[in-house]
C-alpha atoms as one frame of an Amber mdcrd trajectory, in Angstrom:
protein
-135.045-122.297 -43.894-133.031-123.039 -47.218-135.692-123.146 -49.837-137.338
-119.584 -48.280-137.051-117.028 -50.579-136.653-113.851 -48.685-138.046-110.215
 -49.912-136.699-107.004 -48.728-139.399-104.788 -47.301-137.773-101.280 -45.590
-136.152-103.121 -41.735-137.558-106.215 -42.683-136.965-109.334 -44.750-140.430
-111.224 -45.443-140.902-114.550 -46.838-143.736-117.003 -47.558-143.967-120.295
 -45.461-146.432-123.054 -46.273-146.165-124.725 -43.053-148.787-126.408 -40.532
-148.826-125.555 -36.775-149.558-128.517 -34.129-149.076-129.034 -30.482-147.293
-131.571 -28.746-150.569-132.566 -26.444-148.557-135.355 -24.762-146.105-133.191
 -22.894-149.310-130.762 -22.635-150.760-133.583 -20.966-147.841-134.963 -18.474
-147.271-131.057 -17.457-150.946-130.146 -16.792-151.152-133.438 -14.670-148.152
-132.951 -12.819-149.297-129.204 -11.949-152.448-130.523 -10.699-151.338-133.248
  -8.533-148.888-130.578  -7.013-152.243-128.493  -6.148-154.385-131.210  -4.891
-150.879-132.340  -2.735-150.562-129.326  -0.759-154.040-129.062   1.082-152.646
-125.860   3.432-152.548-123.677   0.177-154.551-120.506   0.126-156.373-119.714
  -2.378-153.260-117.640  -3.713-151.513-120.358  -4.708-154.116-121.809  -6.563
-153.205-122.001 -10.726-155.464-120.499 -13.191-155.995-122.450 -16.082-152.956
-119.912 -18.175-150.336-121.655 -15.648-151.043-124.736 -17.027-149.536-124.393
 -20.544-146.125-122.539 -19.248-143.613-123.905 -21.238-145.350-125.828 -23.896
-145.368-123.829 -27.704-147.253-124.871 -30.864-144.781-126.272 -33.034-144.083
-125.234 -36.698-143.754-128.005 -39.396-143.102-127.860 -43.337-146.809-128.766
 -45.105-146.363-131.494 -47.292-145.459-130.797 -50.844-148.959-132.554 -51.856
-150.787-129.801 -49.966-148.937-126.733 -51.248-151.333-124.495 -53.292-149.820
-121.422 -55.150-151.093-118.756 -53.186-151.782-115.050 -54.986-149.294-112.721
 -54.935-149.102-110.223 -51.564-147.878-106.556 -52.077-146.317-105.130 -48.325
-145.392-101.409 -48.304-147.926 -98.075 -48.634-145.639 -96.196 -50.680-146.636
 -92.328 -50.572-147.413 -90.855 -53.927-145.626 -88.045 -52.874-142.369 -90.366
 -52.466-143.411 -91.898 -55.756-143.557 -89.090 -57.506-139.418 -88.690 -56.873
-138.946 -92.062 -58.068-140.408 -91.117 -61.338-138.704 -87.768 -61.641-135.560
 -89.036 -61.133-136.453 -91.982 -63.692-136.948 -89.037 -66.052-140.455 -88.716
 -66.448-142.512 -85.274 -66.673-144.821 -85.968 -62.926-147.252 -82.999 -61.551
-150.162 -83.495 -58.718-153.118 -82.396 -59.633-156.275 -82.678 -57.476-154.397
 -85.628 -55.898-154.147 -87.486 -58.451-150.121 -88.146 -59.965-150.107 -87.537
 -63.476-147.145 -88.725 -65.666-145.924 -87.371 -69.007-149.815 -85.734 -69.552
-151.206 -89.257 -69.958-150.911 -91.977 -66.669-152.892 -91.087 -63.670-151.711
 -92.591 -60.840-154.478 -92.277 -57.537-154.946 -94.166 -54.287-158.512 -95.138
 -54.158-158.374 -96.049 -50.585-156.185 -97.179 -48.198-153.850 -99.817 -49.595
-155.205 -99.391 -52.958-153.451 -97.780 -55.863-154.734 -97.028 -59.559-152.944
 -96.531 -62.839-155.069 -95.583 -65.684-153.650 -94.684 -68.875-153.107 -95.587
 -72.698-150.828 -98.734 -73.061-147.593 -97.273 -73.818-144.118 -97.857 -73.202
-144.143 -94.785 -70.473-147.261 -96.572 -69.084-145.167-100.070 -68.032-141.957
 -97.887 -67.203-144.620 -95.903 -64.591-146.147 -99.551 -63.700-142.802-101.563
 -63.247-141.222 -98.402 -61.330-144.130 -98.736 -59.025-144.086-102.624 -58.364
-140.461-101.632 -57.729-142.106 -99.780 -54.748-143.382-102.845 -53.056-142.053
-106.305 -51.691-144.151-108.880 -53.409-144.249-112.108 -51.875
């Protein structure tokens, strides 16, 4: 758990893991055998105390392991949070910059537009500017990127 680096996202902390899942089918094995030789011992059982086929993995939980550092791919950047332009639009006020809605859309200092497109989708058009990676780093801000 060293190496994870952990991002801040509102309640939660999030991190990447590059891991591989497996099951230990062994002890799968020895406990679905010994449940079924406890069935087929008691011949007075109802059919009531006959297992389904959930019963038989009680106990047994895939297992988590590291993936080896061969296999590790960089993987493209996630962005968790749905900030509200409305809540955005604070941010940037209080960093100073002239904001206004208009038809939905967040306009900054008469030149950035700022729109959601669709859920979890967010636009910023404008001329390349200092204001314009202020208004873009201000809104990465926004999000946990891991």
């Amino acid at each position: 758990v060293n190496p994870l680096r952990f991002i801040k996202a509102r309640d939660f902390e999030l991190a990447w893991i590059d891991a591989k899942t497996f099951l230990d089918t062994e002890a799968l094995n020895t406990i679905t055998k010994t449940k079924i030789r406890d069935v087929d011992s008691d011949e007075e059982s109802d059919d009531s105390d006959q297992m389904d086929t959930g019963e038989l993995a009680v106990g047994i939980l895939p297992e988590l392991d590291a993936a080896p550092q061969s296999e590790v791919r960089d993987h493209q950047d996630i962005f968790v949070n749905e900030p509200r332009l409305s809540d955005f639009k604070q941010v940037l006020m209080k960093a100073g910059l002239q904001v206004e809605f208009s038809g939905g859309v967040l306009i900054c200092d008469n030149a950035i537009a700022i729109r959601r497109n669709e859920p979890g989708h967010v636009s910023l058009e404008g001329p390349v500017s200092e204001a314009f990676y202020k208004v873009r780093s201000l809104l990465y801000e926004q999000y946990a990127v891991v």
